[in-house]
C-alpha positions in Angstrom: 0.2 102.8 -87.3 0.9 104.0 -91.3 3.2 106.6 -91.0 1.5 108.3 -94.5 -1.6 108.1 -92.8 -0.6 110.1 -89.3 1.0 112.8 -91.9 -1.6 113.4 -93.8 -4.1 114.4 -90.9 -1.0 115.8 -89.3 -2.1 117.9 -86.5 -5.5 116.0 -85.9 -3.9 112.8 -85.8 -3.0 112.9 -82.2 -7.2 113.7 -81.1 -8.0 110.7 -84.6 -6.1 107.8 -83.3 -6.6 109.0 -79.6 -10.7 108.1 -80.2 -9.7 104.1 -80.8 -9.5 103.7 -76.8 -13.3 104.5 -76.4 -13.3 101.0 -78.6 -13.3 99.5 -74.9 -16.1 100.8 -73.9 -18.1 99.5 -76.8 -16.3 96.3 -76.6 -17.0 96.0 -73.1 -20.8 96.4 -73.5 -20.4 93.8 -76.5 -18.8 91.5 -74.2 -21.8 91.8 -71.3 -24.1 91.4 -74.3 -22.9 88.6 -75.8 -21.8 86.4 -72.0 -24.9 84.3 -72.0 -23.8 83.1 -75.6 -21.1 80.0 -75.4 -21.3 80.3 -79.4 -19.6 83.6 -79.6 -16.5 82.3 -77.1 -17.1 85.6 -75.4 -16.5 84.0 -71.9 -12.9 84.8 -71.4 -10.7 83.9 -67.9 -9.6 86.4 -65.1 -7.1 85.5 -62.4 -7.3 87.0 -59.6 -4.2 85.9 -57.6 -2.7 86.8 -53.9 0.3 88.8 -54.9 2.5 90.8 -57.7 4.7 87.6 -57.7 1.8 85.4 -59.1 1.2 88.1 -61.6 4.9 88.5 -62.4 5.4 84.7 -62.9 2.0 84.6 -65.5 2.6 87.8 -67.3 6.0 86.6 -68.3 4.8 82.7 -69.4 2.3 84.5 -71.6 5.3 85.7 -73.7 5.6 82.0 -74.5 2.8 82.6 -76.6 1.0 79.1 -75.4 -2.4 79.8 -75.9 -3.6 79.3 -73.0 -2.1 82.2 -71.6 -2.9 85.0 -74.2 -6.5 85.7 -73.2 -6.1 85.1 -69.9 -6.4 88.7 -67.4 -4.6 88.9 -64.0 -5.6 91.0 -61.1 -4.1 91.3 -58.2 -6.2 91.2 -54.7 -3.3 91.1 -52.2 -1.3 93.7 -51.0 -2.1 96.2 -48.0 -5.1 97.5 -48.0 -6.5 95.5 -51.2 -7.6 92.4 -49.2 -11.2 93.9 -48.5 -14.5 91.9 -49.5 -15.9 95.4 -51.0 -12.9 95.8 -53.2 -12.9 92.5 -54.5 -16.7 92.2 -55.1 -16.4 95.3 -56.8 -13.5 93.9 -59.3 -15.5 90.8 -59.6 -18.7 92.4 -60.4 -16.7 94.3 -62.8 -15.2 91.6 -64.9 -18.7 89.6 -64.3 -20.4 92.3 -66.1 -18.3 92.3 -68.8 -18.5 88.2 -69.8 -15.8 86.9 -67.8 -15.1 83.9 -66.1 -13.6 84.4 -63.1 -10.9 82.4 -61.3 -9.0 83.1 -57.9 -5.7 82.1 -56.1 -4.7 82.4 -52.3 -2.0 81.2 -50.4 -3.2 78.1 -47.3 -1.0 80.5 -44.5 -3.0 83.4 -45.5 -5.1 84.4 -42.8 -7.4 86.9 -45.5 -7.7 83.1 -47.1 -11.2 83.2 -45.8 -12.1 86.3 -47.8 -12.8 83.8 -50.4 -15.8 82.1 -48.6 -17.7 85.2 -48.4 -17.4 85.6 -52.0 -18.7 82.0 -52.5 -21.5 82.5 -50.2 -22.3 85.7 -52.3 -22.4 84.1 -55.1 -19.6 86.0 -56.9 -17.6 82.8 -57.5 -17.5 79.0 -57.7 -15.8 77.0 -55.1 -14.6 75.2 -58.0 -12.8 78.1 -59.3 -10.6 78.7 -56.8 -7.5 77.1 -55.5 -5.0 77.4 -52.9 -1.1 76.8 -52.5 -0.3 74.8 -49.8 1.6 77.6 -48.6 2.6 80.3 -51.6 3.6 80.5 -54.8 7.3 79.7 -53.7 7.0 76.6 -52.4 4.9 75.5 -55.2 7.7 75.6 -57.5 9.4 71.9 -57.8 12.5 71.8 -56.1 14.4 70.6 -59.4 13.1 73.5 -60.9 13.8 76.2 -58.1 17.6 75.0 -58.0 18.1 75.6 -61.5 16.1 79.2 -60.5 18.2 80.0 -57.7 21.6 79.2 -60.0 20.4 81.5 -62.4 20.3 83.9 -59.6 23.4 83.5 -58.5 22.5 82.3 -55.2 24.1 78.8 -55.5 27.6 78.8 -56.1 29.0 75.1 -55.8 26.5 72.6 -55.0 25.2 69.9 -56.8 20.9 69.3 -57.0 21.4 66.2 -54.8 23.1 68.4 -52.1 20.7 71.4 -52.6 17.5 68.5 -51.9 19.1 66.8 -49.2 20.3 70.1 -47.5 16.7 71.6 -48.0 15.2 68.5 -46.4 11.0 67.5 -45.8 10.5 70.1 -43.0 6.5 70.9 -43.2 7.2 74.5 -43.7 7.2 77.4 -46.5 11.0 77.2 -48.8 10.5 80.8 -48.1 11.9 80.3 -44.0 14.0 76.9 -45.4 16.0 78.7 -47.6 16.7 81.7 -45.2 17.0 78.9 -42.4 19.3 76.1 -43.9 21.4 78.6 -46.8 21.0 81.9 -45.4 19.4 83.0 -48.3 16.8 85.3 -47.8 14.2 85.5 -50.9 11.8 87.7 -49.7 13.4 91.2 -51.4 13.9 89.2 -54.5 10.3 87.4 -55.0 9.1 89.2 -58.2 13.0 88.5 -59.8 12.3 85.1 -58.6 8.9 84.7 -59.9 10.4 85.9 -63.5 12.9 84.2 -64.0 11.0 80.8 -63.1 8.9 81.9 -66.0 12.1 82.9 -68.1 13.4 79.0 -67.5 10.2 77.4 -68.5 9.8 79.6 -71.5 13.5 78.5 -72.7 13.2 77.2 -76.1 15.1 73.7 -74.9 12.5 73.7 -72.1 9.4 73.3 -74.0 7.7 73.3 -70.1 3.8 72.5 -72.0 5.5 69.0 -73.8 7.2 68.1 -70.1 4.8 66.5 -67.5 8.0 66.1 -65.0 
């Protein structure tokens, strides 16, 4: 914003600049417009993932400024009360309208998993465009990668990643109950910290995480 520019309208700058957010509005019926047209690139992805954790973890890798991230939207359709087939058709209508291609997350555990093959049988989403976590987000994250995470933390003190692997062991279960079960540590209060500062590692200039297949 030009500083010479709000002076000189001085008081009406406030109600001036204040008219730029019914932009969206235009832009939104632009974008319904213009969805049929794979010229115009106006198809654009939305997330819609299980929890705030998800949501931390992509909103912070999209300050690596890897492209893929920056035009990619993330809603959330977890939490109490959210997980209801109305809501959700309602947000996926929304962002249907508008030109968007819509993608979804869920967690294998999650009994409201099944929410998803309503919306499939509706119509509102491709079976292809959607996938699931084995268990959650947590347990998705490689273990060589979630002990660096948790030193970070400050929840490992003294242990080498060999004794942190061997210690977690192959128990078919979240990392969630292993690391409250096998180190006392429990995760749960911290997820979104967690979720951040997975992103923080990865976005590490020596990390370079989109060069690194391992």
């Amino acid at each position: 914003m030009n500083e010479d520019f709000r002076k000189y309208f001085g008081e009406y700058a406030p109600m001036l600049f204040g008219r730029m957010t019914h932009l969206r509005e235009s832009l939104n019926r632009l974008g319904s417009h213009w969805k049929g047209i794979p010229e115009f690139g106006a198809k654009h992805p939305v997330l819609f993932v299980e929890g705030y954790s998800e949501k931390e973890f992509l909103d912070e890798l999209r300050k690596s400024h890897f492209s893929c991230f920056l035009d990619l939207n993330v809603d959330v359709y977890g939490g109490k009360g959210n997980r209801r087939l109305k809501r959700i058709q309602m947000l996926l209508t929304k962002y249907v309208e508008q030109g968007y291609i819509i993608y979804a997350q869920g967690d294998a555990d999650d009994e409201n998993t099944d929410i998803f093959h309503g919306l499939i049988k509706a119509g509102s989403i491709s079976e292809d465009n959607i996938f699931v976590f084995k268990y959650d987000f947590e347990s998705s994250i490689p273990i060589d990668l979630l002990y660096v995470v948790l030193k970070v933390m400050e929840f490992l003190e003294d242990m080498s990643e060999e004794e942190f692997e061997t210690q977690l062991g192959n128990d078919d279960i979240s990392v969630v109950k292993k690391l409250k079960e096998k180190f006392s540590i429990d995760i749960k209060p911290y997820k979104l910290e967690l979720a951040n500062t997975v992103a923080r590692v990865l976005n590490h200039p020596r990390a370079i995480w989109w060069q690194n297949e391992k």
